[in-house]
C-alpha positions as CSV (number, residue, x, y, z in Angstrom):
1,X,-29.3,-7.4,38.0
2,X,-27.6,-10.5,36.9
3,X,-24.9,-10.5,34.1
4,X,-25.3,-11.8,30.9
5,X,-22.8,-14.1,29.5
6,X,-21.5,-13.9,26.4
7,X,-22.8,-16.5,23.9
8,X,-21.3,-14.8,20.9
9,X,-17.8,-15.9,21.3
10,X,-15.9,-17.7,18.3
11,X,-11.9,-18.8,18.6
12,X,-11.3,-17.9,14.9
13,X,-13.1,-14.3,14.6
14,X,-11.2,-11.2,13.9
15,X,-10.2,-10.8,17.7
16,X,-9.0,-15.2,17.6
17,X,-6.9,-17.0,15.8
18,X,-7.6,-15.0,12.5
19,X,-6.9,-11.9,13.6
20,X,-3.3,-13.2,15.0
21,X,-3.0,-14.8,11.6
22,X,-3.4,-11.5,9.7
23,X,-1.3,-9.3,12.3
24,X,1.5,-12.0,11.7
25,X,1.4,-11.7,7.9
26,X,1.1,-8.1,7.9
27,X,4.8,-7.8,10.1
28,X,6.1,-10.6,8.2
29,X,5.3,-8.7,4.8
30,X,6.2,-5.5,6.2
31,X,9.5,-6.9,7.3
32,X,10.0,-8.6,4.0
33,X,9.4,-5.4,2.0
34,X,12.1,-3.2,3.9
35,X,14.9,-6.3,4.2
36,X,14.3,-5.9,0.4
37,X,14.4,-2.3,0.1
38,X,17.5,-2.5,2.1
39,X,19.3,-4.4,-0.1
40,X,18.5,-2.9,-3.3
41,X,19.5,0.0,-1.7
42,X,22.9,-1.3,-0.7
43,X,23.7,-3.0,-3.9
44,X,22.9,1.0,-5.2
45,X,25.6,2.3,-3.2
46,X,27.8,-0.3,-3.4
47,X,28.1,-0.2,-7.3
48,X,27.8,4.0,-7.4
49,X,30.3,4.7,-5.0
50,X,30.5,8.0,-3.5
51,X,32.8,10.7,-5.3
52,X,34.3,13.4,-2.7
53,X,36.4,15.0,-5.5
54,X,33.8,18.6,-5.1
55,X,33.9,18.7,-1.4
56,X,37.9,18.3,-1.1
57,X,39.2,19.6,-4.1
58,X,38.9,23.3,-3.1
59,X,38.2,24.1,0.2
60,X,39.6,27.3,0.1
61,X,36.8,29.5,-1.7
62,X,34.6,27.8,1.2
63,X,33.3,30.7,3.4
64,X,31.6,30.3,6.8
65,X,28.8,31.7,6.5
66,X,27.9,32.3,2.2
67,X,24.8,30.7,-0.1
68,X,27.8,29.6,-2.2
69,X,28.7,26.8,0.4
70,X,25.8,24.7,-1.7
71,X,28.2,24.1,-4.7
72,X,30.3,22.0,-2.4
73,X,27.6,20.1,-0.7
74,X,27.2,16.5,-0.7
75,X,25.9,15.6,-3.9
76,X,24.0,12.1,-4.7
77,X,26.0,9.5,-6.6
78,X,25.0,9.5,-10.6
């Protein structure tokens, strides 16, 4: 039984150059979305900054183990 050879080949199908082309894109974009992302979400933080003033401004009434630990959780900046 002899092996056929493959006459169906093309250098810029899906598998070729094309399909490089689009995987490249697609990680470039991907990467350019989340260095974005990042930055917005450092500019965020950077102009809210973080205010400890409910965690240390009573630790006393904090108990080891009570549901009203939750009051002095971290809370997100406003």
């Amino acid at each position: 039984m002899a092996v056929a050879e493959n006459t169906n080949r093309s250098v810029f199908g899906i598998h070729g150059v094309t399909g490089m082309l689009i995987a490249t894109v697609l990680l470039l974009s991907i990467l350019a979305f989340l260095t974005m992302w990042g930055i917005k979400v450092q500019q965020a933080s950077a102009t809210k900054a973080y205010d400890p003033t409910p965690i240390t401004s009573n630790l006393e009434n904090v108990k080891a183990d009570s549901k009203d630990n939750a009051k002095f959780a971290f809370v997100d900046a406003k």
